[in-house]
C-alpha positions, 0 to 999 in steps of 0.5 A: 534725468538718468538717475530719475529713470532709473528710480523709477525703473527699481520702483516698477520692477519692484511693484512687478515683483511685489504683484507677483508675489502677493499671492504666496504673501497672502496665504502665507499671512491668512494660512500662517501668521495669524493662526500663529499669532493666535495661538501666542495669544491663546497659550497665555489665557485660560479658556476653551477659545482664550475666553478666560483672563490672562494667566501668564505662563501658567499654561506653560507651566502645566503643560511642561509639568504634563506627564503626557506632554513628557512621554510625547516629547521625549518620544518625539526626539528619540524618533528625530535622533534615531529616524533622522540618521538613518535616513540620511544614512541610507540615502546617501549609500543609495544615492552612491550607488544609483550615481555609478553607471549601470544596466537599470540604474533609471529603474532603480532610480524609480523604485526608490522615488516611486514611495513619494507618489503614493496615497498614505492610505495606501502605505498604511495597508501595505504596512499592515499586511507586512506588519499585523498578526497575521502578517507577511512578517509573522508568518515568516517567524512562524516558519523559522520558529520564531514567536510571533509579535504584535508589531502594533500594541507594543514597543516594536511599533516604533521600529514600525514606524522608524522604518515606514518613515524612511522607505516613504521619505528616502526617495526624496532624500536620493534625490537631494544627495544625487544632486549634489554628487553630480555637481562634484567635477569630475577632474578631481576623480580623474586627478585622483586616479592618475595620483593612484587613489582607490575608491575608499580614497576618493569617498573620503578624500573627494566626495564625502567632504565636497557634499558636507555643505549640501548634507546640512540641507538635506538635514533640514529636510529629514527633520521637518519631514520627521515631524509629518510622520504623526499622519502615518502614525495617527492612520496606522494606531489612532489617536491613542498609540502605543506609548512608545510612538505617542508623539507631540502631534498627538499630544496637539491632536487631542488637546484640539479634539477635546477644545484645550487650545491653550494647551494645544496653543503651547504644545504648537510653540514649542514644536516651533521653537525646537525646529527654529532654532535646530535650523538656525543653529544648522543653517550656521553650521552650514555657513562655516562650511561654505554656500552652496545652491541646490 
């Protein structure tokens, strides 16, 4: 009888649970899955809407043979291996920083997560009147005699758009890592003292070590947020940027505008399976160097 209700209880917290979740699994499975599985389907047939017959991998074949498809690749991993370190980089020297005890470090705090609250239209005007002809930047080269750039129509729109990624995303970043450096006991600086440890030390010896596990989370983050950068991108130089910042979102963009849904289909899977499997390979790293809970 005791086991009886105990099944019976598993079964009702069970059924709770599933109620309670339903509602994340339906959207998940309407706004996700089924789109996904639409877009496997597409990627092997020839047609605007996979209304042709099946031809195999010869989107894959074409699409990889793409020069354009090249250029936003390549340009999507170079933005990913220089933005990604930077912003962690910063981040953790901020969060450091705002972590010490000091007159206005709550102001501080809010200065760096303030970017996360604001209207991309309203960061993309900022940028413009720091960065354009006529610009804040410009008109300070002008007084020191330097020449003026076109930070927009050239190569420079990828140090544009590296440093617009980081200032709007490190907030959140800050927030991660100072997490992380609160959950560090602080017996092991008091034992680092008494040892007559220094700071530099401490930040090799105790911090940096003790955070490694939270970091590859916080990687994750910065590289799933490195690909929603297309949305500035696309607000601050169109459909068509420089050549420099014309990502795999781009690629995807007007292959959707122009109804190529089998090239946008393989472009889709393919940002897929590069973040799938740079999580996966990062969530074993993170294995290795022990669990954590943020």
């Amino acid at each position: 009888m005791v086991i009886n209700m105990r099944i019976k209880l598993k079964t009702k917290n069970a059924l709770t649970g599933f109620l309670f979740a339903s509602p994340s699994i339906a959207g998940l499975t309407v706004f996700f899955i089924i789109p996904f599985t639409i877009s496997i389907y597409l990627s092997f047939m020839q047609g605007s809407f996979g209304s042709g017959n099946f031809v195999g991998l010869k989107n894959y074949i074409d699409v990889f043979n793409s020069p354009t498809f090249r250029l936003a690749a390549f340009n999507t991993f170079k933005f990913n291996a220089v933005a990604v370190p930077m912003i962690m980089t910063f981040s953790l020297i901020v969060a450091l920083m705002l972590n010490r005890k000091f007159k206005g470090r709550s102001l501080y705090r809010t200065i760096f997560i303030f970017p996360l609250i604001l209207p991309v239209a309203s960061v993309i005007l900022f940028f413009r009147l720091i960065f354009s002809k006529n610009g804040v930047i410009n008109d300070i080269f002008i007084t020191v005699g330097l020449p003026v750039q076109d930070w927009f129509n050239s190569s420079n729109a990828f140090i544009v758009l590296v440093i617009l990624y980081v200032w709007k995303n490190c907030g959140y970043n800050i927030i991660l890592f100072l997490a992380a450096l609160n959950r560090i006991p602080k017996e092991f600086y008091e034992a680092a003292e008494t040892d007559g440890a220094n700071g530099r030390i401490k930040l090799f010896k105790i911090t940096l070590p003790l955070i490694v596990p939270h970091s590859f989370f916080i990687f994750i983050i910065s590289v799933i947020n490195s690909f929603k950068a297309f949305r500035e991108a696309y607000i601050l130089c169109g459909t068509h940027p420089h050549s420099s910042i014309y990502m795999l979102q781009h690629f995807m963009n007007n292959n959707f505008q122009n109804l190529n849904y089998a090239r946008l289909s393989v472009g889709a899977i393919f940002v897929f399976v590069v973040i799938f499997l740079l999580i996966f390979v990062m969530l074993k790293l993170k294995n290795k160097a022990g669990d954590f809970e943020l």
